[in-house]
C-alpha positions in Angstrom: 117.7 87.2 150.6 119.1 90.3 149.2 117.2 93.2 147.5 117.7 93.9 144.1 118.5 97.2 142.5 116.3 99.1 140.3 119.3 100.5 138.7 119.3 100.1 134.9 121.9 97.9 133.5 125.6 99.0 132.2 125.1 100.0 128.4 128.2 100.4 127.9 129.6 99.5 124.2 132.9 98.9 123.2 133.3 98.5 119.9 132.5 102.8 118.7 131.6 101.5 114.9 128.8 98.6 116.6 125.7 99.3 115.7 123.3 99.4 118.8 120.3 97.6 118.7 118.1 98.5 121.7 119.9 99.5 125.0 122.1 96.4 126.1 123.1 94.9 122.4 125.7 96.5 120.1 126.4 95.1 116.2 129.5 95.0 114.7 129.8 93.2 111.1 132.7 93.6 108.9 134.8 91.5 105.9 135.8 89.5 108.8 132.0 88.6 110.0 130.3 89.4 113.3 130.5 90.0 117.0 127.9 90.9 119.1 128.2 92.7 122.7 126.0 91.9 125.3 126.1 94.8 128.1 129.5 95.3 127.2 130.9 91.8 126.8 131.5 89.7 123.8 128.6 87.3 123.4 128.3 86.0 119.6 131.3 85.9 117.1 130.4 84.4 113.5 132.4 84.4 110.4 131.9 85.9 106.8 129.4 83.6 105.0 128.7 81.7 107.6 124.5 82.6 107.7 123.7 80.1 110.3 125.4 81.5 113.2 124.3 84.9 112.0 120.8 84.1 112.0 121.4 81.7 115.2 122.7 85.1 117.0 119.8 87.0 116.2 117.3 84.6 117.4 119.5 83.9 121.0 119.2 88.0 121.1 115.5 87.6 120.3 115.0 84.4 123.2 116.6 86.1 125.5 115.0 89.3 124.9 117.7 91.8 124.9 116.0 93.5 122.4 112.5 93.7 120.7 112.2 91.6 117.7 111.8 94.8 115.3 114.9 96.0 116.7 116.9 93.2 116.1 115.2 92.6 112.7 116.2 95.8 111.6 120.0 95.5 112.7 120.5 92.6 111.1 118.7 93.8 107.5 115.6 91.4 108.1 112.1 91.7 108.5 110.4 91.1 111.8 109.1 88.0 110.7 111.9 86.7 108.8 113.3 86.3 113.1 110.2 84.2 113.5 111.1 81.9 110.4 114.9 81.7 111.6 113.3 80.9 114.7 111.6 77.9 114.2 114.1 76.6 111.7 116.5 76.5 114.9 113.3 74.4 116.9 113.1 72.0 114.3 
């Protein structure tokens, strides 16, 4: 088996407007809608009005814990527990 690095991951964002949201995860909303960038890479696209997918993106970035929870609360104009409620909305 191979070793793994202890080198941090590639941060990189690029979209220069996104909004980061911890180290890995950058925000970009417009009159379009959303895309989010995961370590560089496009990883969630949603479209104006469409709240679902927004709040679905933010609890995938929660669940998969690119960033903490305040953190992504914040980006996304919610409260920390308001990702908890939008999180077990998705489980049910």
């Amino acid at each position: 088996m191979g070793l793994m690095s202890a080198e941090p991951f590639f941060t990189f964002n690029p979209v220069p407007d996104a909004t980061p949201i911890g180290q890995a995860v950058g925000l970009l909303e417009d009159e379009h809608g959303g895309q989010v960038f995961l370590h560089g890479l496009l990883a969630y696209v949603w479209d104006t009005g469409d709240a679902a997918a927004r709040r679905a993106t933010a609890v995938g970035l929660w669940r998969i814990k690119a960033a903490t929870a305040s953190q992504i609360a914040a980006a996304f104009g919610a409260g920390e527990g308001t990702i908890w409620r939008w999180h077990r909305a998705l489980e049910s």
